[in-house]
CHARMM internal coordinates of N, CA and C (Angstrom, degrees):
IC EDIT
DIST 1 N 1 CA 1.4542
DIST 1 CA 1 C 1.5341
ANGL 1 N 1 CA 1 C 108.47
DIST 1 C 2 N 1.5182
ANGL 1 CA 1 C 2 N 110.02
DIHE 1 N 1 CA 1 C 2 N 137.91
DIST 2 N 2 CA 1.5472
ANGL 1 C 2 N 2 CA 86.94
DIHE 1 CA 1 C 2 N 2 CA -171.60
DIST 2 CA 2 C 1.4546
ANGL 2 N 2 CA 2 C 112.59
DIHE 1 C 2 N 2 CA 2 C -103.55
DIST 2 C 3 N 1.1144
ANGL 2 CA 2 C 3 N 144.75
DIHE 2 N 2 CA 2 C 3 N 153.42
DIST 3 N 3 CA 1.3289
ANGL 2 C 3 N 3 CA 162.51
DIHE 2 CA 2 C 3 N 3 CA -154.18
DIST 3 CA 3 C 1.4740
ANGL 3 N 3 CA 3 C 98.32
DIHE 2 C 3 N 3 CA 3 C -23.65
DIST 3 C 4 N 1.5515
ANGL 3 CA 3 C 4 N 108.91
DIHE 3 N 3 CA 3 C 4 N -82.58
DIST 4 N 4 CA 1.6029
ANGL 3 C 4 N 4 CA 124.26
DIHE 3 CA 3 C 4 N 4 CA -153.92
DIST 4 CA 4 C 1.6701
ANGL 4 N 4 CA 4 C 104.08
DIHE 3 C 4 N 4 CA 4 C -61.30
DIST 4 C 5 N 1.5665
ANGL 4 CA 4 C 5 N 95.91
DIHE 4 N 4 CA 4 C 5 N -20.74
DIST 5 N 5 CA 2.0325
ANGL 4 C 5 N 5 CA 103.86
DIHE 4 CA 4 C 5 N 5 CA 177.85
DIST 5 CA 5 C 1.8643
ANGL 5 N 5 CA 5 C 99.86
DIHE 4 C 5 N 5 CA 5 C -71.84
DIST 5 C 6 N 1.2694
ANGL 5 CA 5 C 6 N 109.13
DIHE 5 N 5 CA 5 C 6 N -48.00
DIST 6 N 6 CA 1.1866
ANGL 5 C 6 N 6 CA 124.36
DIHE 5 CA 5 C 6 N 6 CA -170.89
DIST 6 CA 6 C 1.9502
ANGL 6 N 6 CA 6 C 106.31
DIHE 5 C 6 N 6 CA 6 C -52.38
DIST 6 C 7 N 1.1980
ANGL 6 CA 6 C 7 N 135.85
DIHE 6 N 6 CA 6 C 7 N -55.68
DIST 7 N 7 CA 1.1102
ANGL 6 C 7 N 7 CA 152.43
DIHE 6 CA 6 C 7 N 7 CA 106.55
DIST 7 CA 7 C 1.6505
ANGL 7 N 7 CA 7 C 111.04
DIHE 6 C 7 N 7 CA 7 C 29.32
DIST 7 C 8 N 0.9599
ANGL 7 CA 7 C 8 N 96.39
DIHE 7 N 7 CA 7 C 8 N -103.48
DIST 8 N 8 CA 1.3317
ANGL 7 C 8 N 8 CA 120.20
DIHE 7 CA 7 C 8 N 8 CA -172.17
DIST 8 CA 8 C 1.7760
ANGL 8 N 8 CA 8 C 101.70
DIHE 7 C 8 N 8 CA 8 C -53.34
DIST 8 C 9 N 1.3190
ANGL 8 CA 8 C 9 N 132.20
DIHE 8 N 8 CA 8 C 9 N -47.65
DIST 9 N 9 CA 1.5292
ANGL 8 C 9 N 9 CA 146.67
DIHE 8 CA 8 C 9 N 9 CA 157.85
DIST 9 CA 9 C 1.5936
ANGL 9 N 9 CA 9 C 97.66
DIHE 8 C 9 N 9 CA 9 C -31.86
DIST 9 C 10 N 1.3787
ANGL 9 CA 9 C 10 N 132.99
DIHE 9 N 9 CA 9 C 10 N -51.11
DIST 10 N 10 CA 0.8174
ANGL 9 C 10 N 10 CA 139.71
DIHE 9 CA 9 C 10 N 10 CA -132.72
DIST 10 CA 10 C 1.9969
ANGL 10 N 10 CA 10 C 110.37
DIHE 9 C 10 N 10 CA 10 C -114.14
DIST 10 C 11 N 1.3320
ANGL 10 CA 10 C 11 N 92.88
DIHE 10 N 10 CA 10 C 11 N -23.96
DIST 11 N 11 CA 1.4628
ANGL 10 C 11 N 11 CA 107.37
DIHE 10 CA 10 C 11 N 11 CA -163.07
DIST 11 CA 11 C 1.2651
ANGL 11 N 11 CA 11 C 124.85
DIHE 10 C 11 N 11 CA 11 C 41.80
DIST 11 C 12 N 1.3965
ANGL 11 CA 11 C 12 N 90.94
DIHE 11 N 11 CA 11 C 12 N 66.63
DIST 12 N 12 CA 2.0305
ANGL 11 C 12 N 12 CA 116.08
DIHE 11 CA 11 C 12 N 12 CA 160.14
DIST 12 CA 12 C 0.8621
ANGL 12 N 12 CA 12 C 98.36
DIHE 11 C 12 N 12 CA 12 C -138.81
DIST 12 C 13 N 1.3093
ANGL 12 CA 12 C 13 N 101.16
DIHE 12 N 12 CA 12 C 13 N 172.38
DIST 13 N 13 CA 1.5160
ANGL 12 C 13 N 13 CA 143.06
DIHE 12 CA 12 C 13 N 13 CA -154.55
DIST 13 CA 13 C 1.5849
ANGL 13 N 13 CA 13 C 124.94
DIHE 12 C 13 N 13 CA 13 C -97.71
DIST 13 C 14 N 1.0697
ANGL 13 CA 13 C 14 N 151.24
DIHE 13 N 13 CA 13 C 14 N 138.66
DIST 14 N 14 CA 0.9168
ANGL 13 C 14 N 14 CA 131.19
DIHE 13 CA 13 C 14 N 14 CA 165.25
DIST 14 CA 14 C 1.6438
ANGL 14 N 14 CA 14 C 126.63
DIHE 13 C 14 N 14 CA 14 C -63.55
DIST 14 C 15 N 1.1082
ANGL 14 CA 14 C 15 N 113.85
DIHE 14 N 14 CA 14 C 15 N -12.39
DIST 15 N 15 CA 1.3143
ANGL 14 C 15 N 15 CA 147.81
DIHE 14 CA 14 C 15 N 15 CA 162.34
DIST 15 CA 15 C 1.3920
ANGL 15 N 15 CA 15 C 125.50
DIHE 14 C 15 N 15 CA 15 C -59.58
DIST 15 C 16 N 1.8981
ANGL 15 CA 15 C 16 N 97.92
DIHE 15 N 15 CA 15 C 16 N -60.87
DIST 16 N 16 CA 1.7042
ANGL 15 C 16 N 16 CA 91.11
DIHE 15 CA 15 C 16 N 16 CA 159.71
DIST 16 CA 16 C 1.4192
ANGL 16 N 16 CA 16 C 123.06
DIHE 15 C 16 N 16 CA 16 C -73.73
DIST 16 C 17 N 1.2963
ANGL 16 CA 16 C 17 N 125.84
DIHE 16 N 16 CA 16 C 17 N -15.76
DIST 17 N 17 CA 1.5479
ANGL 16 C 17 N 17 CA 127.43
DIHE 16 CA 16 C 17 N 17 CA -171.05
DIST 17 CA 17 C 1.8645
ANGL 17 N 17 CA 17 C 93.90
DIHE 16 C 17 N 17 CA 17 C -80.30
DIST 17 C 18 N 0.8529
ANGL 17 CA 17 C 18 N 126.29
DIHE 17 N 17 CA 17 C 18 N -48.67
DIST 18 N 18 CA 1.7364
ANGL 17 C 18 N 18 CA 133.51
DIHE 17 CA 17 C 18 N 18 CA 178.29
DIST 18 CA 18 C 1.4562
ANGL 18 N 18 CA 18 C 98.81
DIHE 17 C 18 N 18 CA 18 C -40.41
DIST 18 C 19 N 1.4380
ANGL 18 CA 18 C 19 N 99.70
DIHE 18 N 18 CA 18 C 19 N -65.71
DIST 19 N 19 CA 1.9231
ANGL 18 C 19 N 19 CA 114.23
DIHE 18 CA 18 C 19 N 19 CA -162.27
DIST 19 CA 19 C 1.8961
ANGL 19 N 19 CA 19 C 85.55
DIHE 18 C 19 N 19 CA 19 C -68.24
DIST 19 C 20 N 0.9455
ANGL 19 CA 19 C 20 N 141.58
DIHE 19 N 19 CA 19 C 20 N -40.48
DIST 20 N 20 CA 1.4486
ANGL 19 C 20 N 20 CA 127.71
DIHE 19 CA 19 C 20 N 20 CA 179.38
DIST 20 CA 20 C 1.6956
ANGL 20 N 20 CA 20 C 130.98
DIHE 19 C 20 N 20 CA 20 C -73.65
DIST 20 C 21 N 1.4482
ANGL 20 CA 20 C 21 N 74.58
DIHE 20 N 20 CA 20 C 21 N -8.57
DIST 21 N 21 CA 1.9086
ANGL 20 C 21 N 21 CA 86.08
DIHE 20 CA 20 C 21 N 21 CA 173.58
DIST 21 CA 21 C 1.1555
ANGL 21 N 21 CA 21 C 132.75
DIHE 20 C 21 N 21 CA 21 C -127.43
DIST 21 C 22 N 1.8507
ANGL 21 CA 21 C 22 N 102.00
DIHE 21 N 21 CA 21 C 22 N 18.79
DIST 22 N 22 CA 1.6058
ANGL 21 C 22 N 22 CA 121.52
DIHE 21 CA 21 C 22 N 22 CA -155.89
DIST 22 CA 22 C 1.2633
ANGL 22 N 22 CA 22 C 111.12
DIHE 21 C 22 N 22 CA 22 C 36.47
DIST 22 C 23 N 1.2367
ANGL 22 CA 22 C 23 N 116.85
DIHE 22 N 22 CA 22 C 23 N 63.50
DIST 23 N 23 CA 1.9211
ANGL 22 C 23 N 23 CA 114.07
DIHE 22 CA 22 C 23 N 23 CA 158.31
DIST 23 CA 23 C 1.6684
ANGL 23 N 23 CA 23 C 93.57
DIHE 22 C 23 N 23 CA 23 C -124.14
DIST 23 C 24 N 1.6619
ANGL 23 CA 23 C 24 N 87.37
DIHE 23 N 23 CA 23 C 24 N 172.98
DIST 24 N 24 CA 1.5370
ANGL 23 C 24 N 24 CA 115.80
DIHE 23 CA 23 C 24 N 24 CA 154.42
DIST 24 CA 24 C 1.1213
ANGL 24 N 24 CA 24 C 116.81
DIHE 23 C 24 N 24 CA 24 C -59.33
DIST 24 C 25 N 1.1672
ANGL 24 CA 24 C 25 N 132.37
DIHE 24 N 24 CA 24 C 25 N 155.73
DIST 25 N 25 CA 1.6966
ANGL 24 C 25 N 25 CA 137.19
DIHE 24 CA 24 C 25 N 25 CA 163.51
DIST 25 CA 25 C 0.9721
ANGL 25 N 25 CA 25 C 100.91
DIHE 24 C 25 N 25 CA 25 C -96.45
DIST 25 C 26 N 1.2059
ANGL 25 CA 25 C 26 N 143.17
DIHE 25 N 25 CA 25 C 26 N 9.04
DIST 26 N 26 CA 1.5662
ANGL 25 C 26 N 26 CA 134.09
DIHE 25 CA 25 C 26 N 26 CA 170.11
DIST 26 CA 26 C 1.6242
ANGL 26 N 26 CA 26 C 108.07
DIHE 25 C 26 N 26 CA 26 C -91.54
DIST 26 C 27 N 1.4846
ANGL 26 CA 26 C 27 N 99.81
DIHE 26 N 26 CA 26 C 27 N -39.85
DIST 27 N 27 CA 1.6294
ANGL 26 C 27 N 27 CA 115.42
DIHE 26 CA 26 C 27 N 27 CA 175.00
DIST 27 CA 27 C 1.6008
ANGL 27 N 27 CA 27 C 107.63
DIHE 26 C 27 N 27 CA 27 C -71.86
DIST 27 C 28 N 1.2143
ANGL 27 CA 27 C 28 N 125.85
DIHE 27 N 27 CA 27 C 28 N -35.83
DIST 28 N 28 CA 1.5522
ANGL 27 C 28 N 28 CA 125.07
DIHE 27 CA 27 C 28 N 28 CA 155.98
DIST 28 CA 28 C 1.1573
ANGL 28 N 28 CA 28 C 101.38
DIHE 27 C 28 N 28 CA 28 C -54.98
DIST 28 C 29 N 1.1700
ANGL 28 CA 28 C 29 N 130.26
DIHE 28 N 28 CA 28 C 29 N -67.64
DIST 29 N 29 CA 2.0423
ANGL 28 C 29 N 29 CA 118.78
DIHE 28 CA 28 C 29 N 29 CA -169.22
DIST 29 CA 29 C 1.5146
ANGL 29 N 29 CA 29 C 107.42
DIHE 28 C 29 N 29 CA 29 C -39.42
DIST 29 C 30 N 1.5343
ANGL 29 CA 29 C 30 N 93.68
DIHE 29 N 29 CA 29 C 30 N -44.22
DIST 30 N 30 CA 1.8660
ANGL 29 C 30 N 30 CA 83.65
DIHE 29 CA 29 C 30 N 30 CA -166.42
DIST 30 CA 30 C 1.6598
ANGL 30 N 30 CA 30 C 107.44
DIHE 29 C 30 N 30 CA 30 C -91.29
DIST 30 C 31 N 1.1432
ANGL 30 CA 30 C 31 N 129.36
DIHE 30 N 30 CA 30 C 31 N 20.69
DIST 31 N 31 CA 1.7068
ANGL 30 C 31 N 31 CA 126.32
DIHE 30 CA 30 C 31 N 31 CA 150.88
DIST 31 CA 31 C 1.1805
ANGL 31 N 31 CA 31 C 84.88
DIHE 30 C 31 N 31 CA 31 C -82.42
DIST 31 C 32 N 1.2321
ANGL 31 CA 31 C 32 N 135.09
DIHE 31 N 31 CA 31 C 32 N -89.33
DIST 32 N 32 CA 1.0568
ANGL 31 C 32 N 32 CA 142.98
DIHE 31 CA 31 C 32 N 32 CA -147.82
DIST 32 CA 32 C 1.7908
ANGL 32 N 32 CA 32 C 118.59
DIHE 31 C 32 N 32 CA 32 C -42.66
DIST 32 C 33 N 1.5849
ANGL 32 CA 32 C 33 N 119.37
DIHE 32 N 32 CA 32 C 33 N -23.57
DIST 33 N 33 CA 1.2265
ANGL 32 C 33 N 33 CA 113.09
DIHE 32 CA 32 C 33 N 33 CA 177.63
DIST 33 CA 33 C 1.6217
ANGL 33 N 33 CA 33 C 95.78
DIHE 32 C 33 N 33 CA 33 C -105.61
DIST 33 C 34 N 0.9623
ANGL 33 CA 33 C 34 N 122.22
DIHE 33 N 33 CA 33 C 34 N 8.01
DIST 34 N 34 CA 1.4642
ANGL 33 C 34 N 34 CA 119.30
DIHE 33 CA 33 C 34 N 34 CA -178.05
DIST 34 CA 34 C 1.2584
ANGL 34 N 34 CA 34 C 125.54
DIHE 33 C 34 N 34 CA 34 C 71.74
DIST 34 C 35 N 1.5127
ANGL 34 CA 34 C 35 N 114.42
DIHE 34 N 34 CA 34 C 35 N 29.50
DIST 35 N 35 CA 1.4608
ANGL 34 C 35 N 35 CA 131.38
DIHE 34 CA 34 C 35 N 35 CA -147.16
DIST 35 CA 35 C 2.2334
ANGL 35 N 35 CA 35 C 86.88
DIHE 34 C 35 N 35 CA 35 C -106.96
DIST 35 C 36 N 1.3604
ANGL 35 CA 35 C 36 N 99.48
DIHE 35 N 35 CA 35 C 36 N -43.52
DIST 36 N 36 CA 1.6489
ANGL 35 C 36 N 36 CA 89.61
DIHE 35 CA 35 C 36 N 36 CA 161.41
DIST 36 CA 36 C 1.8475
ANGL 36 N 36 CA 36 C 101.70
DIHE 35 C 36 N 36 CA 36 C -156.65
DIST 36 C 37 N 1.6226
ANGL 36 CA 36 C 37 N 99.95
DIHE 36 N 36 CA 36 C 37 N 164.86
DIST 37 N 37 CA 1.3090
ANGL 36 C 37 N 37 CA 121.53
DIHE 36 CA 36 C 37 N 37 CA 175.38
DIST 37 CA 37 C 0.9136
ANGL 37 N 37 CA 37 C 134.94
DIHE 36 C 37 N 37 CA 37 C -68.13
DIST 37 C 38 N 1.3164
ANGL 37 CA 37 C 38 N 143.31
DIHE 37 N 37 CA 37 C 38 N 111.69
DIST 38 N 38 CA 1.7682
ANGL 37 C 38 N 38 CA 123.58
DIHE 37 CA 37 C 38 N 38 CA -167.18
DIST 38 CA 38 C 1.7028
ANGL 38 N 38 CA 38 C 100.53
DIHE 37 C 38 N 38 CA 38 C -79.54
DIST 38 C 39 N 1.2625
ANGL 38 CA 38 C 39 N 99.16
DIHE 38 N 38 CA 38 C 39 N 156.52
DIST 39 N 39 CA 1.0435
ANGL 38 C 39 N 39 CA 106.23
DIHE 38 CA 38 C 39 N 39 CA -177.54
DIST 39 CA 39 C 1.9121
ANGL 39 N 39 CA 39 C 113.85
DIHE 38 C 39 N 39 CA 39 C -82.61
DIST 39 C 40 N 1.1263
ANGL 39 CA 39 C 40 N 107.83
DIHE 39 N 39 CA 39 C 40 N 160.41
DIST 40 N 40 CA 1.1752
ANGL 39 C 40 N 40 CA 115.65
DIHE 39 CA 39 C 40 N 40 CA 178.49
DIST 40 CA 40 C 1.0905
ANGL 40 N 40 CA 40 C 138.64
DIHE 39 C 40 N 40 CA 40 C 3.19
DIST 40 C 41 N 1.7807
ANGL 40 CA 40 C 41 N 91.69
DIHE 40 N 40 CA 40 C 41 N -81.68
DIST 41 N 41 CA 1.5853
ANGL 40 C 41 N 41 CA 121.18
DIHE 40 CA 40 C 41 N 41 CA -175.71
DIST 41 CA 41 C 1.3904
ANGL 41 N 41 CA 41 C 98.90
DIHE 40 C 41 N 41 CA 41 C -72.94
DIST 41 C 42 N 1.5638
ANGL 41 CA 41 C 42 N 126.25
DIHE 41 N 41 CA 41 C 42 N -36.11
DIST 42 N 42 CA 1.7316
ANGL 41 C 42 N 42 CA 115.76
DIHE 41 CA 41 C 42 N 42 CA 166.96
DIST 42 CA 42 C 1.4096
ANGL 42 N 42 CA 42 C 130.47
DIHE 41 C 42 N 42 CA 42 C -68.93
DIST 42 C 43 N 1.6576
ANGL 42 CA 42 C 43 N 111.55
DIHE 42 N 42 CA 42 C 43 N -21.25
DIST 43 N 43 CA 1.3304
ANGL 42 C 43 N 43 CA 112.76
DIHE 42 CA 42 C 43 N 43 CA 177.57
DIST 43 CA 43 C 1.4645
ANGL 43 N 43 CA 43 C 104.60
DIHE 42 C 43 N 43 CA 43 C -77.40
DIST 43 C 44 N 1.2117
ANGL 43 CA 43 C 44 N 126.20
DIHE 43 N 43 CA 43 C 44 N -39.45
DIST 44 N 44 CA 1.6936
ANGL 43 C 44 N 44 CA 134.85
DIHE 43 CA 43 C 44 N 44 CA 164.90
DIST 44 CA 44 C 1.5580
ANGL 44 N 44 CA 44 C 101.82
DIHE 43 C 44 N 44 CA 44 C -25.55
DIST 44 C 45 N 1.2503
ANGL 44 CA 44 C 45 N 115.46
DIHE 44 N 44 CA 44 C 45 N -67.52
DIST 45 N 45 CA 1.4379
ANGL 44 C 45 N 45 CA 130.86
DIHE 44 CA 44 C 45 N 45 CA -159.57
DIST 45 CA 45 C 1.8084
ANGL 45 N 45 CA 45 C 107.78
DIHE 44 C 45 N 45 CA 45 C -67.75
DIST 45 C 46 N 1.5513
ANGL 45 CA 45 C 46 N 105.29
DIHE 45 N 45 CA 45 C 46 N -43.56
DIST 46 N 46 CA 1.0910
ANGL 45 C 46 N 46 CA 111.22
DIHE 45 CA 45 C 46 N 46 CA 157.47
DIST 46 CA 46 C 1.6157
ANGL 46 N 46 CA 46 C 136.76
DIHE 45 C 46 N 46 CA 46 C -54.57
DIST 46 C 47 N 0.9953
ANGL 46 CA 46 C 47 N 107.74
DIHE 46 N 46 CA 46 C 47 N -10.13
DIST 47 N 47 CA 1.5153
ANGL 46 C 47 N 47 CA 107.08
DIHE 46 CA 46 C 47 N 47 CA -161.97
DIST 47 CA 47 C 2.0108
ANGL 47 N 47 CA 47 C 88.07
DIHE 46 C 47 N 47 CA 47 C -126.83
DIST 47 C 48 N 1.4487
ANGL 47 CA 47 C 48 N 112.77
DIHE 47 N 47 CA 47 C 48 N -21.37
DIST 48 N 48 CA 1.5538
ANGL 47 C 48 N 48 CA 100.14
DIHE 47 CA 47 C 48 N 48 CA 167.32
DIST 48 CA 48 C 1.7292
ANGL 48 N 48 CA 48 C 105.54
DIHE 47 C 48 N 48 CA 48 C -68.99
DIST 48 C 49 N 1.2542
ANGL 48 CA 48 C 49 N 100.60
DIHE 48 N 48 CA 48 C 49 N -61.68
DIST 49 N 49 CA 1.6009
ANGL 48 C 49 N 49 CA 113.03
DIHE 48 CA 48 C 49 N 49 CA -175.90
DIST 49 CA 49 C 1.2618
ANGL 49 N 49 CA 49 C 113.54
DIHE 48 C 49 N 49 CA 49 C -42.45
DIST 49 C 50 N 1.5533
ANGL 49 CA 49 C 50 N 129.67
DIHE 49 N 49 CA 49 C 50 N -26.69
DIST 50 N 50 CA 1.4957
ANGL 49 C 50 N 50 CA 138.49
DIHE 49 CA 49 C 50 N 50 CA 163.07
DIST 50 CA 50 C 1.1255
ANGL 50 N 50 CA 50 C 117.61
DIHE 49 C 50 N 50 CA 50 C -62.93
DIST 50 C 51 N 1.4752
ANGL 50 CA 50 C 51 N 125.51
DIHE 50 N 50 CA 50 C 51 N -31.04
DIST 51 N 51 CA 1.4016
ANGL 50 C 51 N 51 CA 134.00
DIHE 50 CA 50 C 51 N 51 CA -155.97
DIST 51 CA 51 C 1.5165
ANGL 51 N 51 CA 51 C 117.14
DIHE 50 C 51 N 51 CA 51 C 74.87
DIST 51 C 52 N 1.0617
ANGL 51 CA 51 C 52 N 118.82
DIHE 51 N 51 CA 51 C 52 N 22.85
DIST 52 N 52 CA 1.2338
ANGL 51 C 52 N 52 CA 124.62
DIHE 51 CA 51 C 52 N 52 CA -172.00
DIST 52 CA 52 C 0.8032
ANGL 52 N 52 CA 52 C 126.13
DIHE 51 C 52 N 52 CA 52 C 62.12
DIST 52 C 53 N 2.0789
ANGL 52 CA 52 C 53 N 121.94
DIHE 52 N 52 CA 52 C 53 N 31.23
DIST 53 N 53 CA 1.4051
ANGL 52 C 53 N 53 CA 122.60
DIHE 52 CA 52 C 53 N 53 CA -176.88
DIST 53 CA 53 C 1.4790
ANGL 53 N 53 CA 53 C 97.93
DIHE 52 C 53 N 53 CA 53 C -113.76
DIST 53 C 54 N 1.7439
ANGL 53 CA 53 C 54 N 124.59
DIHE 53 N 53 CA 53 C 54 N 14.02
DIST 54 N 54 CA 1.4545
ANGL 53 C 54 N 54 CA 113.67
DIHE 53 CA 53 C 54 N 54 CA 144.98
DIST 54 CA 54 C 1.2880
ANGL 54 N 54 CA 54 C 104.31
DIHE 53 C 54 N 54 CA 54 C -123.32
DIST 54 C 55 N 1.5726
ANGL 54 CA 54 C 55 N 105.33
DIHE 54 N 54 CA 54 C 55 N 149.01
DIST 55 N 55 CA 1.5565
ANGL 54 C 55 N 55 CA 106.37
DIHE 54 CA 54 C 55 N 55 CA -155.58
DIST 55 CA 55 C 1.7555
ANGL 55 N 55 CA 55 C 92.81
DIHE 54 C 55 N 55 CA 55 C -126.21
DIST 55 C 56 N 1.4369
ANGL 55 CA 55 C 56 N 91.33
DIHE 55 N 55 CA 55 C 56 N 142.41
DIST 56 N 56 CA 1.4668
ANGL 55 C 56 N 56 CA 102.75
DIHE 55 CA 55 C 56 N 56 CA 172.07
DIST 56 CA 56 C 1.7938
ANGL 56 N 56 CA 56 C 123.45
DIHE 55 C 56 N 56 CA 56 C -11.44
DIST 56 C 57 N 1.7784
ANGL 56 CA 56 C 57 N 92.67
DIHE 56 N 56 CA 56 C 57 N -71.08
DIST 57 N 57 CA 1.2156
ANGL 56 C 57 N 57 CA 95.73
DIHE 56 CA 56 C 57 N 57 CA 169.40
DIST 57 CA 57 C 1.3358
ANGL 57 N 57 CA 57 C 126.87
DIHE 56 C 57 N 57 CA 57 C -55.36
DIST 57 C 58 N 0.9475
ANGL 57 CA 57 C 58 N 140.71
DIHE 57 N 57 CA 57 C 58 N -57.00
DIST 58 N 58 CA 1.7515
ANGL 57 C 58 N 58 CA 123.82
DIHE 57 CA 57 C 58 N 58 CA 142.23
DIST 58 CA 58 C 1.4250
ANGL 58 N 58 CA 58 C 153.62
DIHE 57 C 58 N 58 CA 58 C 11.94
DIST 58 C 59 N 1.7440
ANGL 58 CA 58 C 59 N 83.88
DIHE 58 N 58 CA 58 C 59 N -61.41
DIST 59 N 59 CA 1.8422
ANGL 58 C 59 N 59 CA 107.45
DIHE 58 CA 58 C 59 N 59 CA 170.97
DIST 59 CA 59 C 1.3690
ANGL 59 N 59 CA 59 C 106.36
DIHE 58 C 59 N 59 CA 59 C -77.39
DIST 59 C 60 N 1.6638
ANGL 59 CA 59 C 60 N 115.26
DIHE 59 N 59 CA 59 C 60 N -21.97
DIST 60 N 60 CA 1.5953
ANGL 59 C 60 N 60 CA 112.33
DIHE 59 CA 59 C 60 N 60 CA -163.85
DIST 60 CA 60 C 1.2382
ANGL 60 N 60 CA 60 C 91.43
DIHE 59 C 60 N 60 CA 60 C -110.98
DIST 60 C 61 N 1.5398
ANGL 60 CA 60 C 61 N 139.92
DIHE 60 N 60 CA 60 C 61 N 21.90
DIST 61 N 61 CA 1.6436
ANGL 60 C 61 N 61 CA 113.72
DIHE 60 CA 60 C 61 N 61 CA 176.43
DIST 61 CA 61 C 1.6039
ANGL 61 N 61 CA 61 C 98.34
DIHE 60 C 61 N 61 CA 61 C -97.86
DIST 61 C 62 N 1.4733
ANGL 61 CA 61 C 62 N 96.12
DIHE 61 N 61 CA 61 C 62 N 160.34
DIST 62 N 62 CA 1.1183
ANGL 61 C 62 N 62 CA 108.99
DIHE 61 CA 61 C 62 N 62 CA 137.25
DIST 62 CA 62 C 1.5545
ANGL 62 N 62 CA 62 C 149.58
DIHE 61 C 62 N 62 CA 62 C 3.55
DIST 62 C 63 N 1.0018
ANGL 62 CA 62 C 63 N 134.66
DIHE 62 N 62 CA 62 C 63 N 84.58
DIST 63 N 63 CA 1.6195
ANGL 62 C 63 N 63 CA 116.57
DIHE 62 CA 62 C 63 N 63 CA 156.23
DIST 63 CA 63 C 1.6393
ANGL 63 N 63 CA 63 C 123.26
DIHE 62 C 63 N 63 CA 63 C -31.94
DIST 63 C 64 N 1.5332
ANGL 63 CA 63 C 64 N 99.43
DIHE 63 N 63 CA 63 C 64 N 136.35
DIST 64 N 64 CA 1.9421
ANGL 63 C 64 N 64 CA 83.32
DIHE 63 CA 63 C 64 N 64 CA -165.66
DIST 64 CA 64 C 1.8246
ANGL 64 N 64 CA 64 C 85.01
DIHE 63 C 64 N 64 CA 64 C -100.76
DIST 64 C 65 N 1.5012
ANGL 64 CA 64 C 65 N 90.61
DIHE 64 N 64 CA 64 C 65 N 159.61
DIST 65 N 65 CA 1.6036
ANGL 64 C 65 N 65 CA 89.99
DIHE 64 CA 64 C 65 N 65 CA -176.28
DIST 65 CA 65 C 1.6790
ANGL 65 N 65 CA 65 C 89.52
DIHE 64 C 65 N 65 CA 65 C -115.88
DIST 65 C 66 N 1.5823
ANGL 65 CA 65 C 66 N 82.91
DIHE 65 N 65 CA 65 C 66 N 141.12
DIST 66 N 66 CA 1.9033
ANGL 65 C 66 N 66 CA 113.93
DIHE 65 CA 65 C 66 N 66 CA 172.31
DIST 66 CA 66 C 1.6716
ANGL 66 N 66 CA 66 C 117.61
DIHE 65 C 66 N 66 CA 66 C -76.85
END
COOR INIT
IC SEED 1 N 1 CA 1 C
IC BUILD
């Protein structure tokens, strides 16, 4: 599931996921539009805080093109 679906499933914010992982919400917008990759040790954190219902491969794909 990818992040911003995960989110939205969930009814949070990109805002609360930032404030829960000490980031920016601007740096959440841009995982989330696929605009950049979090790094490692943040995708880790990301994918605990998900429950492991966004998965690595996920955080690291692609933007799909329309």
């Amino acid at each position: 599931m990818q992040l911003e679906e995960w989110l939205a499933s969930k009814g949070l914010s990109k805002r609360h996921l930032a404030r829960s992982l000490g980031q920016e919400e601007a740096h959440i917008s841009r995982i989330c539009s696929k605009q950049h990759f979090p790094r490692m040790k943040l995708a880790q954190r990301i994918i605990d805080f998900t429950g492991g219902e966004v998965t690595l491969n996920e955080l690291y794909a692609k933007k799909e093109q329309k």
